[in-house]
Gaussian input, Z-matrix of N, CA and C with variables (Angstrom, degrees):
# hf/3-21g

backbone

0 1
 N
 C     1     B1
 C     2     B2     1     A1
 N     3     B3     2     A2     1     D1
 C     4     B4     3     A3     2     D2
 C     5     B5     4     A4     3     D3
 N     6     B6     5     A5     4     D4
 C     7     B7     6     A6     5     D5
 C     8     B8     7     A7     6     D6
 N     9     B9     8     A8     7     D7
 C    10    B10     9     A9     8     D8
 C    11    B11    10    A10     9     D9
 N    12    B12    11    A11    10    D10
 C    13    B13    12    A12    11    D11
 C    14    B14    13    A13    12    D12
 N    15    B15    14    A14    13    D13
 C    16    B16    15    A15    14    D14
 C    17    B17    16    A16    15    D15
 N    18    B18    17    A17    16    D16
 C    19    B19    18    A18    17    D17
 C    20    B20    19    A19    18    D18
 N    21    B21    20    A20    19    D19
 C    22    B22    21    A21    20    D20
 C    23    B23    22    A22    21    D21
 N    24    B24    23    A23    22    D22
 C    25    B25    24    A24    23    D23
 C    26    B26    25    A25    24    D24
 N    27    B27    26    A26    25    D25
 C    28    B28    27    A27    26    D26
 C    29    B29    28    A28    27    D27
 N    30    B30    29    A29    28    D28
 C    31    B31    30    A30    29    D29
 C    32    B32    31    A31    30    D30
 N    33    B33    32    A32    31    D31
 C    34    B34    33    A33    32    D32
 C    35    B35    34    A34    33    D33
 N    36    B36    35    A35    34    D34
 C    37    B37    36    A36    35    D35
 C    38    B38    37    A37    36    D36
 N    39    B39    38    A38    37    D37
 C    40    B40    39    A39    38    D38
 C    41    B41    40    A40    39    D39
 N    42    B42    41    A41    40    D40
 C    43    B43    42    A42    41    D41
 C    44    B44    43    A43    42    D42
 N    45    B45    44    A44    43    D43
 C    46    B46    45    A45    44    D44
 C    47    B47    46    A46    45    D45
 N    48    B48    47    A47    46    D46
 C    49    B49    48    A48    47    D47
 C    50    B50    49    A49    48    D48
 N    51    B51    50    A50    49    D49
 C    52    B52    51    A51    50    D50
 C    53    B53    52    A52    51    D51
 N    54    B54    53    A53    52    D52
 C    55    B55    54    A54    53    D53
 C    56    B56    55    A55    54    D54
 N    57    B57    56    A56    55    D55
 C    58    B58    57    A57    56    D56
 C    59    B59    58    A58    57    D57
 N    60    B60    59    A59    58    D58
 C    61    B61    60    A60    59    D59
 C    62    B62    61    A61    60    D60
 N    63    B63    62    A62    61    D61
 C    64    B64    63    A63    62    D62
 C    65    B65    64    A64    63    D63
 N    66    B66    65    A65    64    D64
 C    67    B67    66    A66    65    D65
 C    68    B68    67    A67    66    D66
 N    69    B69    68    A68    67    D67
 C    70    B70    69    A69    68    D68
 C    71    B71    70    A70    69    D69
 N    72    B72    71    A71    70    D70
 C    73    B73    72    A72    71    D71
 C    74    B74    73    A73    72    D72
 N    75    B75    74    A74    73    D73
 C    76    B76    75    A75    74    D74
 C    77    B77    76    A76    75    D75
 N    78    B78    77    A77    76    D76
 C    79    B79    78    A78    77    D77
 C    80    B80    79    A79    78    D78
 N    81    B81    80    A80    79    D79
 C    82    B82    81    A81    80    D80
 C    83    B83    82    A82    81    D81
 N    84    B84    83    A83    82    D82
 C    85    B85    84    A84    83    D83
 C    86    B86    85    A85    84    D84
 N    87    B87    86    A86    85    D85
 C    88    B88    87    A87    86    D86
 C    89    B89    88    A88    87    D87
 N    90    B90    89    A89    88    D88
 C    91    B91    90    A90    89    D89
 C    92    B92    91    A91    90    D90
 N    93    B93    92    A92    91    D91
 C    94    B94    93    A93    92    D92
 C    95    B95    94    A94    93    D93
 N    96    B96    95    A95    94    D94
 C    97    B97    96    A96    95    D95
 C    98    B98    97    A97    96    D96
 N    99    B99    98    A98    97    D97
 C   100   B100    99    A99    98    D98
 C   101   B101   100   A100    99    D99
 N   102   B102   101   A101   100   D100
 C   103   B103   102   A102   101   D101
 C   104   B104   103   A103   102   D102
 N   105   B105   104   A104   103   D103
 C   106   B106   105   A105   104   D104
 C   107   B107   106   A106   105   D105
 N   108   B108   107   A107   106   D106
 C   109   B109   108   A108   107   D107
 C   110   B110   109   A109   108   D108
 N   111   B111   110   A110   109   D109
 C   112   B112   111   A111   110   D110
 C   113   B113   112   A112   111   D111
 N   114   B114   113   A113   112   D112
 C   115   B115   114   A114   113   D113
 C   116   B116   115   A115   114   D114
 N   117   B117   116   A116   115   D115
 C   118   B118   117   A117   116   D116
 C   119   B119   118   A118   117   D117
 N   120   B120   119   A119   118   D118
 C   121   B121   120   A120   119   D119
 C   122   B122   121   A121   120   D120
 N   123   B123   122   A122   121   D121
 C   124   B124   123   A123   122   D122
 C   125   B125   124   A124   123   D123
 N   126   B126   125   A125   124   D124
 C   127   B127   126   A126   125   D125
 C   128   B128   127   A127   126   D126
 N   129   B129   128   A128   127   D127
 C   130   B130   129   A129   128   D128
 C   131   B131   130   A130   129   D129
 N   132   B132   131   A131   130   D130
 C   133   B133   132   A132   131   D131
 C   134   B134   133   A133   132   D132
 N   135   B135   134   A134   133   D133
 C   136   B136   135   A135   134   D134
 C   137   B137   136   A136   135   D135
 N   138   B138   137   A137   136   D136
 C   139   B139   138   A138   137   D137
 C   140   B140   139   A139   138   D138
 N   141   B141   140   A140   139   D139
 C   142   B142   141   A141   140   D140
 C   143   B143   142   A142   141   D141
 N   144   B144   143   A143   142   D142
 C   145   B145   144   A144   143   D143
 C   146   B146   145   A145   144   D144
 N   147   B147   146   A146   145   D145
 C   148   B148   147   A147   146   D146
 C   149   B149   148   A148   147   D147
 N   150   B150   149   A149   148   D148
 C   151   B151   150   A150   149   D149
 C   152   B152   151   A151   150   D150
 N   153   B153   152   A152   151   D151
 C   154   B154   153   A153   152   D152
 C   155   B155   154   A154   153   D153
 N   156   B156   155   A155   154   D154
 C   157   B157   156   A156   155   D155
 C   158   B158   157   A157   156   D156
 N   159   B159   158   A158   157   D157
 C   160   B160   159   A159   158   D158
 C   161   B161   160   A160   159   D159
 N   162   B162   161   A161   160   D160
 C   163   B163   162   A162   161   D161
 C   164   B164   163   A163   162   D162
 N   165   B165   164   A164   163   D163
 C   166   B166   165   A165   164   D164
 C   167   B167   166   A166   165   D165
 N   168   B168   167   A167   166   D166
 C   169   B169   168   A168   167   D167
 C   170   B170   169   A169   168   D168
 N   171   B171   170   A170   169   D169
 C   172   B172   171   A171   170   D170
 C   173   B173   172   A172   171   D171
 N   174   B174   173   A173   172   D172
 C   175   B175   174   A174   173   D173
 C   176   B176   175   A175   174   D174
 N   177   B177   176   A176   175   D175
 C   178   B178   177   A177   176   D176
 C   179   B179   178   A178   177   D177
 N   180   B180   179   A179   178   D178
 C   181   B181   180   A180   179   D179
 C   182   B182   181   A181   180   D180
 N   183   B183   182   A182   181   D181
 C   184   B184   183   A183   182   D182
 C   185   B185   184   A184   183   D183
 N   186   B186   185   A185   184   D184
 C   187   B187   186   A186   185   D185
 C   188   B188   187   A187   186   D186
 N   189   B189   188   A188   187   D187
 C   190   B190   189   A189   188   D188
 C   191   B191   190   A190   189   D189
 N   192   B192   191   A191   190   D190
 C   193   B193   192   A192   191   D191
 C   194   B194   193   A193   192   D192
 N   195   B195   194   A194   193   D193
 C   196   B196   195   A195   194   D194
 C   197   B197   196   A196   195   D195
 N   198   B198   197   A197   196   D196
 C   199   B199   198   A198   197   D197
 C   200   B200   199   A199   198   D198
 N   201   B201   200   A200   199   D199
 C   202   B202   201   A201   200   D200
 C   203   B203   202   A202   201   D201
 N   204   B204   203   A203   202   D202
 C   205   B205   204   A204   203   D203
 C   206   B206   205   A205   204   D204
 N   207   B207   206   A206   205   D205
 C   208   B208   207   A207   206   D206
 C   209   B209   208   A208   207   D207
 N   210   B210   209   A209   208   D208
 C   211   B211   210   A210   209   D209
 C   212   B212   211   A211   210   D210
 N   213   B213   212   A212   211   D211
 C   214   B214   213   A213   212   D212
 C   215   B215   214   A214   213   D213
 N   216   B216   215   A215   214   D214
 C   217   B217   216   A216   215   D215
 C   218   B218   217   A217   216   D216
 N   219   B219   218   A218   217   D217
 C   220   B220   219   A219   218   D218
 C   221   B221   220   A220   219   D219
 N   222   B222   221   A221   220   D220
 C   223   B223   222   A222   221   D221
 C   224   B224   223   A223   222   D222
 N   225   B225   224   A224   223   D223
 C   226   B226   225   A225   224   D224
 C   227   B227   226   A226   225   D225
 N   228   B228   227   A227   226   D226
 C   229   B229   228   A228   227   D227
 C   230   B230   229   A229   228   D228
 N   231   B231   230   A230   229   D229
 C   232   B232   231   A231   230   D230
 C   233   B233   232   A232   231   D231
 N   234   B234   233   A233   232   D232
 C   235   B235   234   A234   233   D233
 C   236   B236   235   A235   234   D234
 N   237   B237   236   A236   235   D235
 C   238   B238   237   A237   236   D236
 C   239   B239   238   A238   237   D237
 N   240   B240   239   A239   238   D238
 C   241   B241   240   A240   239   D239
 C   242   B242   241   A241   240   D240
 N   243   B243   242   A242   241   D241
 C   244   B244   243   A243   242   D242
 C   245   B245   244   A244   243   D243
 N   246   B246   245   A245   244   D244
 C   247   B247   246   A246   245   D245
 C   248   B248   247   A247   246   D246
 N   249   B249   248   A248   247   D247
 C   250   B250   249   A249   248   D248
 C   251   B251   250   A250   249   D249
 N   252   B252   251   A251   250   D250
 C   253   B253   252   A252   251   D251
 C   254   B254   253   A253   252   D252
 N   255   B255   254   A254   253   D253
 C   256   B256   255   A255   254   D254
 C   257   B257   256   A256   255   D255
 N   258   B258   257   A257   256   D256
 C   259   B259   258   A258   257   D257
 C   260   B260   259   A259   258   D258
 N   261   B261   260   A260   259   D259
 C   262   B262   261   A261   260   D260
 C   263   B263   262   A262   261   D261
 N   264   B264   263   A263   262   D262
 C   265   B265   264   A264   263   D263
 C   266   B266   265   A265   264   D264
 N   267   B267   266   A266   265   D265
 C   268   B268   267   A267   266   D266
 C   269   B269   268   A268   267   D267
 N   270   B270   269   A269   268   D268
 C   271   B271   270   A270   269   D269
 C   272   B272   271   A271   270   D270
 N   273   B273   272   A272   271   D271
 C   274   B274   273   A273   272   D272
 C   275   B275   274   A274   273   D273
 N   276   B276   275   A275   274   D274
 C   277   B277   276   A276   275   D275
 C   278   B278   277   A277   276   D276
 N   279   B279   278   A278   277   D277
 C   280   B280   279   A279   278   D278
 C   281   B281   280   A280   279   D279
 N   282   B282   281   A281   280   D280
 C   283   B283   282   A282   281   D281
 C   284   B284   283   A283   282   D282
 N   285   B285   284   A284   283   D283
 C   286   B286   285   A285   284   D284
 C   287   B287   286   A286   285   D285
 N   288   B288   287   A287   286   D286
 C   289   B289   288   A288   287   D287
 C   290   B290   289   A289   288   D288
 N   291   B291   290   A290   289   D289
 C   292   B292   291   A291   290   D290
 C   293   B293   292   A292   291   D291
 N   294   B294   293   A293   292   D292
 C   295   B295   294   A294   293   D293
 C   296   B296   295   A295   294   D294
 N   297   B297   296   A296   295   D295
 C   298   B298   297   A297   296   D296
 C   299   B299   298   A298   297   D297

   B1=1.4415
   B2=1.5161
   B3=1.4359
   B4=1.1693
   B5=2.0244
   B6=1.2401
   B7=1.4173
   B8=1.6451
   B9=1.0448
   B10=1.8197
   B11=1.4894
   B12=1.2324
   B13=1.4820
   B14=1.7912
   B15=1.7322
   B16=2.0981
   B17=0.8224
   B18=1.4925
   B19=1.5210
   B20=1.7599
   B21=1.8241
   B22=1.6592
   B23=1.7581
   B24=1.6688
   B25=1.4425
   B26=1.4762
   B27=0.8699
   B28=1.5772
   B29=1.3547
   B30=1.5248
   B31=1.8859
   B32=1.5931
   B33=1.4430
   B34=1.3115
   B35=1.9447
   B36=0.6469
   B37=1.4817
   B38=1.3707
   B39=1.1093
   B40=2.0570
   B41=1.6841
   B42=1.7382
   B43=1.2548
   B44=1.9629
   B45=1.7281
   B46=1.3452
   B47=1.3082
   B48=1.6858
   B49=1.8547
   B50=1.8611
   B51=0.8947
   B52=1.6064
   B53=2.1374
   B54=1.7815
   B55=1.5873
   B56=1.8619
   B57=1.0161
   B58=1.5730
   B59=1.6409
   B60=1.8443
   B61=1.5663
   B62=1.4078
   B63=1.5474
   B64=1.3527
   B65=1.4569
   B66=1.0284
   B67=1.6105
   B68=1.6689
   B69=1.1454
   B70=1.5401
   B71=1.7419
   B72=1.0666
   B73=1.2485
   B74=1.8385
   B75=1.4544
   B76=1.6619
   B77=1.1932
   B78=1.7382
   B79=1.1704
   B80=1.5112
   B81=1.0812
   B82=1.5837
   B83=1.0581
   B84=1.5036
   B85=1.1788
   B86=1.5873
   B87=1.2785
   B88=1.2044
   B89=1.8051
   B90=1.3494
   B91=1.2770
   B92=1.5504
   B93=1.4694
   B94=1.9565
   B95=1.4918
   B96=1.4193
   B97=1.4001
   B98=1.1820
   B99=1.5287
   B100=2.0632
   B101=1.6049
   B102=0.8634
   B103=1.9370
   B104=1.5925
   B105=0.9851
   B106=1.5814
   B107=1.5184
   B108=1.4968
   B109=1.1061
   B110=1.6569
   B111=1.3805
   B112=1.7159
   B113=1.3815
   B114=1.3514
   B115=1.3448
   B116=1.4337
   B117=0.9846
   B118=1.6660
   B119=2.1549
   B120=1.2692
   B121=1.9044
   B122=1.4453
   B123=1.3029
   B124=1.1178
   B125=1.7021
   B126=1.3269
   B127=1.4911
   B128=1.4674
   B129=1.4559
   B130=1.3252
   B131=1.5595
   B132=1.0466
   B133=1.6445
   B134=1.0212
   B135=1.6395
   B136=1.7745
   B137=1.4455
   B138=1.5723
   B139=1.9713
   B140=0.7110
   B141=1.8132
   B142=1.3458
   B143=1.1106
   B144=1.3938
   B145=1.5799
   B146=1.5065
   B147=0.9415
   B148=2.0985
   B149=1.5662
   B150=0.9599
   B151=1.7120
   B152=1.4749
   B153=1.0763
   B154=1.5599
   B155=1.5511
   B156=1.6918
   B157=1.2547
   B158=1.8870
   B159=1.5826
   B160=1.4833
   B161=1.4746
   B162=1.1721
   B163=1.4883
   B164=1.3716
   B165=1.7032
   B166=1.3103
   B167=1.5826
   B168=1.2135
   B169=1.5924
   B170=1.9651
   B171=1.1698
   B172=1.7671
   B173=1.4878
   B174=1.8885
   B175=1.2082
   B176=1.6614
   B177=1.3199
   B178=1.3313
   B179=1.6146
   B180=1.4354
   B181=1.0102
   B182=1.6876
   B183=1.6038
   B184=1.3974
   B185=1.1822
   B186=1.3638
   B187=1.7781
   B188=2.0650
   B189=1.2210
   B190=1.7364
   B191=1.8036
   B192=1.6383
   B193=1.6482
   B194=1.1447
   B195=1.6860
   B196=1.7414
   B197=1.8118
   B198=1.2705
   B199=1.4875
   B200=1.4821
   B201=1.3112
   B202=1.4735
   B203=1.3535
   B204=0.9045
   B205=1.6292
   B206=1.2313
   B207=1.5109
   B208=0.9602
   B209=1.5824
   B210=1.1211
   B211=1.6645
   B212=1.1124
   B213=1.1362
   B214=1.4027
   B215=1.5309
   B216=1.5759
   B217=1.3510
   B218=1.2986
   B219=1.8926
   B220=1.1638
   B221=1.2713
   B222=1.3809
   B223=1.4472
   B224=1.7535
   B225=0.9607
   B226=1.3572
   B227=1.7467
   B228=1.4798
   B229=1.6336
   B230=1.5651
   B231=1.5152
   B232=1.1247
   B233=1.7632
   B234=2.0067
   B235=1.3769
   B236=1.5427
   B237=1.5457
   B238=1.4347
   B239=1.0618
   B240=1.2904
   B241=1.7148
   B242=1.3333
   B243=1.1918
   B244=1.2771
   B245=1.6107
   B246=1.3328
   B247=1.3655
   B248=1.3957
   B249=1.4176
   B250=1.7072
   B251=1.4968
   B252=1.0929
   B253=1.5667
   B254=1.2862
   B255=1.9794
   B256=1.2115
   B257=2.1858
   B258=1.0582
   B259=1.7162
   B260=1.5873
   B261=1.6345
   B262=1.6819
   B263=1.7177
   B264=1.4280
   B265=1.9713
   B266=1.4269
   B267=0.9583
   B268=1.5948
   B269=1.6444
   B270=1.4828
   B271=1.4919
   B272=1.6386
   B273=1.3193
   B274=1.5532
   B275=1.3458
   B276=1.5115
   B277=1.4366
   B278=1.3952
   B279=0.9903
   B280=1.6553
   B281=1.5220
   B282=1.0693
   B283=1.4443
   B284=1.3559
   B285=1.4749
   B286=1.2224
   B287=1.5110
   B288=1.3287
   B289=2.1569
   B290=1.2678
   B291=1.2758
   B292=1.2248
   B293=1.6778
   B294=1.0215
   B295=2.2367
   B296=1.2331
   B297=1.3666
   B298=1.5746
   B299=1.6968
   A1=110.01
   A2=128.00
   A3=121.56
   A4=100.33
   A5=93.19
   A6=97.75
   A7=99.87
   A8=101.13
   A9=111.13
   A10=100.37
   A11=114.10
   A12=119.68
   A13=97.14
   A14=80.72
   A15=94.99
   A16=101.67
   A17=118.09
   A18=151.43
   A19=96.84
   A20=80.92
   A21=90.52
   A22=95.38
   A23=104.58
   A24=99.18
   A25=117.88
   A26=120.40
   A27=116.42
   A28=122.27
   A29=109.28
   A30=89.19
   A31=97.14
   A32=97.18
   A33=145.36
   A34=116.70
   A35=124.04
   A36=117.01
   A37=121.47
   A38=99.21
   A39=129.56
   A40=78.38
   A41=96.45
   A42=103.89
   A43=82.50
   A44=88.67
   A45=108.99
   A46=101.42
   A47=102.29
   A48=98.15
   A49=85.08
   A50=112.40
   A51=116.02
   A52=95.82
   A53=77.57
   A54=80.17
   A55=102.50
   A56=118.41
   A57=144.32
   A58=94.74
   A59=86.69
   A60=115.46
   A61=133.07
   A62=121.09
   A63=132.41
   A64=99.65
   A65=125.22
   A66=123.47
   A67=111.72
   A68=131.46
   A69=140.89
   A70=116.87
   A71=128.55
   A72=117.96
   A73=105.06
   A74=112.72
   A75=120.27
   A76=98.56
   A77=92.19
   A78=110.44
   A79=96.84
   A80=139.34
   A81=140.05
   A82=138.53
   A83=141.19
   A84=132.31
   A85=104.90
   A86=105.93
   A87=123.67
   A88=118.55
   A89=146.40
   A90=169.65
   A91=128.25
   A92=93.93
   A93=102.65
   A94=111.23
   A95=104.60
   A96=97.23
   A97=136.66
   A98=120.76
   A99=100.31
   A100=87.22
   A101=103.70
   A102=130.37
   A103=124.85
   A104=115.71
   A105=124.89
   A106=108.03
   A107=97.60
   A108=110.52
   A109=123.80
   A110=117.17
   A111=119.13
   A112=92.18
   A113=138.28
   A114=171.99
   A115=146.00
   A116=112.48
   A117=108.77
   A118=103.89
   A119=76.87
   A120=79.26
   A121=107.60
   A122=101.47
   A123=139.82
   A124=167.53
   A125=105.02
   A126=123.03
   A127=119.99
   A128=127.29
   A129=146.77
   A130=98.99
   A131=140.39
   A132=118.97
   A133=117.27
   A134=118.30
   A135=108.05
   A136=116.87
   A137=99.89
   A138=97.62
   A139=132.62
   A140=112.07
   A141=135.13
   A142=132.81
   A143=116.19
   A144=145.23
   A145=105.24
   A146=99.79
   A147=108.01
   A148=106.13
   A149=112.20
   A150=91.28
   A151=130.46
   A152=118.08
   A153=128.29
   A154=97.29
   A155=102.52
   A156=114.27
   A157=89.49
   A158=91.82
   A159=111.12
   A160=114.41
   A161=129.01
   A162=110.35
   A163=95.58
   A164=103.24
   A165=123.24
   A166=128.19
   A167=126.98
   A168=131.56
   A169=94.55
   A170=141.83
   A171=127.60
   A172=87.46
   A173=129.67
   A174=122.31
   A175=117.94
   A176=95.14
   A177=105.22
   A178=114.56
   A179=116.65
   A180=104.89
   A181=119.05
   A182=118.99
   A183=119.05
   A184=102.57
   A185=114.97
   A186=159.04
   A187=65.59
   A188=109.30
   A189=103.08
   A190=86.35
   A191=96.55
   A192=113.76
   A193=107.39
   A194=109.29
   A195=107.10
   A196=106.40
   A197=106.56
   A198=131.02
   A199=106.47
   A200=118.56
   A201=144.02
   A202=128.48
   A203=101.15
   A204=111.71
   A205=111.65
   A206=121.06
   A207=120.46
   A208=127.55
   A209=107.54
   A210=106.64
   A211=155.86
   A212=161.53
   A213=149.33
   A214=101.15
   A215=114.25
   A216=119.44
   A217=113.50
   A218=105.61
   A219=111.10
   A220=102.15
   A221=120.28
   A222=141.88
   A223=88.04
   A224=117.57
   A225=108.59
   A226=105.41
   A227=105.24
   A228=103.85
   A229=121.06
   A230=116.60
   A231=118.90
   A232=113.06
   A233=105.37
   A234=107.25
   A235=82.48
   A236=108.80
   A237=130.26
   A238=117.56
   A239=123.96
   A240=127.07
   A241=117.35
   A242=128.36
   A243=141.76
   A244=119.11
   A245=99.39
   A246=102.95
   A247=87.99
   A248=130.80
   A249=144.79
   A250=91.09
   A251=143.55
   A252=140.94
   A253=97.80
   A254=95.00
   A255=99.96
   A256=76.50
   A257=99.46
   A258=98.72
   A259=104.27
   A260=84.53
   A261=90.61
   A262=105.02
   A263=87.65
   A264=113.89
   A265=109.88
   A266=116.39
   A267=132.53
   A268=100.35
   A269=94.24
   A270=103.02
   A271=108.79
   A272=101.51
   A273=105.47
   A274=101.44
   A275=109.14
   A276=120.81
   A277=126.94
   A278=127.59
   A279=128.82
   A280=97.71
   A281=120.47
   A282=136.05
   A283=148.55
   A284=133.37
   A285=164.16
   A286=107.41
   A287=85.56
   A288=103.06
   A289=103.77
   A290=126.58
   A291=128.97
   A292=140.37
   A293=94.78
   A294=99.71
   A295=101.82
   A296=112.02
   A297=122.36
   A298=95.98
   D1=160.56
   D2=-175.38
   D3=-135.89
   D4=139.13
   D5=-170.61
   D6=-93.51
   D7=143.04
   D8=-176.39
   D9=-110.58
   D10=171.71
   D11=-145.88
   D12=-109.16
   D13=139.05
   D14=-164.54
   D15=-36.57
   D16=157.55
   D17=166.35
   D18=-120.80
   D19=125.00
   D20=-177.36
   D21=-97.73
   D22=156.33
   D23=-166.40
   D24=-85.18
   D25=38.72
   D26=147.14
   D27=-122.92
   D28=1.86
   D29=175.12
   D30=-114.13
   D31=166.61
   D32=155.35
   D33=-60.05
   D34=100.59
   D35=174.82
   D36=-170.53
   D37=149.90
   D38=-144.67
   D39=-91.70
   D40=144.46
   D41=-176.49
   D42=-158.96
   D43=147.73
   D44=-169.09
   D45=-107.12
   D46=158.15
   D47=153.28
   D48=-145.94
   D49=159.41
   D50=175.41
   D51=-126.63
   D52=148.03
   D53=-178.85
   D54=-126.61
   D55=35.21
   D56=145.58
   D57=6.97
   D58=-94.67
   D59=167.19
   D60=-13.80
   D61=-41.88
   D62=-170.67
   D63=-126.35
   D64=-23.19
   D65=-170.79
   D66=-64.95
   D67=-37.74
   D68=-155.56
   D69=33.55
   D70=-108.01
   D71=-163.91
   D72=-102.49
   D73=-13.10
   D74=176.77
   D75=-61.24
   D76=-176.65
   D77=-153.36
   D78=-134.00
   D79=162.82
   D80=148.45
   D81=-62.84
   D82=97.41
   D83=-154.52
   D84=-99.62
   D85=-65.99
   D86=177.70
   D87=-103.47
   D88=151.91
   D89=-152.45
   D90=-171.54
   D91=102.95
   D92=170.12
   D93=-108.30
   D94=141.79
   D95=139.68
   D96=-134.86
   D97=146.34
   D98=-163.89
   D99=-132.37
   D100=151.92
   D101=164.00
   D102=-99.90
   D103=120.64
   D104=158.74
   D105=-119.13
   D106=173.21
   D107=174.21
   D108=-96.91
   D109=128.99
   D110=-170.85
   D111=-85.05
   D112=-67.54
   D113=-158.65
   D114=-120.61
   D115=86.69
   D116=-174.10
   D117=128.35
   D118=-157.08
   D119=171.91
   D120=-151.88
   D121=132.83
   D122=156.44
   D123=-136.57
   D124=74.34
   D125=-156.18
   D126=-14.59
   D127=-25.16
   D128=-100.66
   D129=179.98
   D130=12.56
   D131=178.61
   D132=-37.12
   D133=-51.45
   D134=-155.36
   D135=-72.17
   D136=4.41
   D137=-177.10
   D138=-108.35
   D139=30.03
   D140=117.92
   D141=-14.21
   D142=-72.40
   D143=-159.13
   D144=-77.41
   D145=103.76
   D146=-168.63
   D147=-84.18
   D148=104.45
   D149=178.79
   D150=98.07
   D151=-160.47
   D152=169.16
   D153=-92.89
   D154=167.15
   D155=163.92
   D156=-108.05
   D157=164.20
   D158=-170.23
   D159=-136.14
   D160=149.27
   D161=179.73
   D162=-147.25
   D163=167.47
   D164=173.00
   D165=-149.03
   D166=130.99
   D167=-113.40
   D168=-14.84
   D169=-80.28
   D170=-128.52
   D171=-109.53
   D172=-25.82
   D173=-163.14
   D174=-125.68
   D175=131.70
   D176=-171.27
   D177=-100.49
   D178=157.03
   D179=-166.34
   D180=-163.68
   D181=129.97
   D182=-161.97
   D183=-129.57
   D184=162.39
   D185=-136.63
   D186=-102.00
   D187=145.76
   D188=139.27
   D189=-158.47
   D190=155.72
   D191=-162.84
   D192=-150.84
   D193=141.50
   D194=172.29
   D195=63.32
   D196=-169.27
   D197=179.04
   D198=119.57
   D199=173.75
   D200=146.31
   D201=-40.60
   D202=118.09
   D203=-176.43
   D204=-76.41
   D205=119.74
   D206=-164.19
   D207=100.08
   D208=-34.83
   D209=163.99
   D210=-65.89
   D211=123.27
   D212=-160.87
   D213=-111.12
   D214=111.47
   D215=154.00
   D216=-71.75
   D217=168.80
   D218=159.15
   D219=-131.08
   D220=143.42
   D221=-146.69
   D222=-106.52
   D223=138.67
   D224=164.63
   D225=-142.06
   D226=92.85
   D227=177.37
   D228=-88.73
   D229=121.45
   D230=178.52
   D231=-113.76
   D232=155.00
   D233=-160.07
   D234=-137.65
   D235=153.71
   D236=160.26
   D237=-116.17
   D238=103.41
   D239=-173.01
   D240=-76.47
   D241=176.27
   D242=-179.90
   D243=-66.56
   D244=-9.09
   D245=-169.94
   D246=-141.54
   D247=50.97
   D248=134.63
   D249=73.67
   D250=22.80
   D251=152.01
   D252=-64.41
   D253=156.01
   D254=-164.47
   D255=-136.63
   D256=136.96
   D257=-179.67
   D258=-163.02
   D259=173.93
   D260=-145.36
   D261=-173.60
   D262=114.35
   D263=173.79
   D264=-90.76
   D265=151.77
   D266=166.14
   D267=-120.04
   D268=152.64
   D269=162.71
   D270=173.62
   D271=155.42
   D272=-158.66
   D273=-113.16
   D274=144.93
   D275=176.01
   D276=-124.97
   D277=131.84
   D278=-164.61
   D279=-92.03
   D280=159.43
   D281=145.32
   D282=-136.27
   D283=90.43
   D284=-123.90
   D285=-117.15
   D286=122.95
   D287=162.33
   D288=-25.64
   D289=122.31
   D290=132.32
   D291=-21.52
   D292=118.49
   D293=179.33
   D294=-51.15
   D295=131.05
   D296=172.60
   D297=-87.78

């Protein structure tokens, strides 16, 4: 899994994963992304995830907002390719006090 870089708790911000690596010559048809929790508590993970996820040719990419201070999600983005693959990144996200 690859951890993506803190999210302080008041913003909003678009975070990528590209699937380059596993994709080969397909295409992206379809794109999710869902949240749980790795660490900590949170009643509510998925209301994080703002929106749709969106992609562009190999990298996809989602809105994430708010959360628990202190928690580490795990992001789990899934794609349906053009050629009926079904694939799937993990990656963990922290979320940190805000800069005074």
């Amino acid at each position: 899994m690859v951890e993506l870089p803190v999210k302080l708790l008041g913003e909003t911000k678009l975070f990528s994963v590209d699937f380059a690596d596993v994709l080969g010559t397909a295409t992206i048809s379809t794109k999710t992304v869902t949240a749980t929790t790795y660490s900590g508590t949170d009643a509510s993970p998925s209301s994080i995830v703002s929106g749709s996820a969106s992609s562009s040719g190999s990298i996809v990419s989602q809105m994430i907002t708010a959360g628990t201070l202190g928690v580490i999600y795990k992001l789990l983005w899934a794609i349906t390719t053009s050629d009926s693959q079904t694939l799937q990144k993990a990656t963990f996200l922290a979320i940190s006090a805000d800069v005074p």
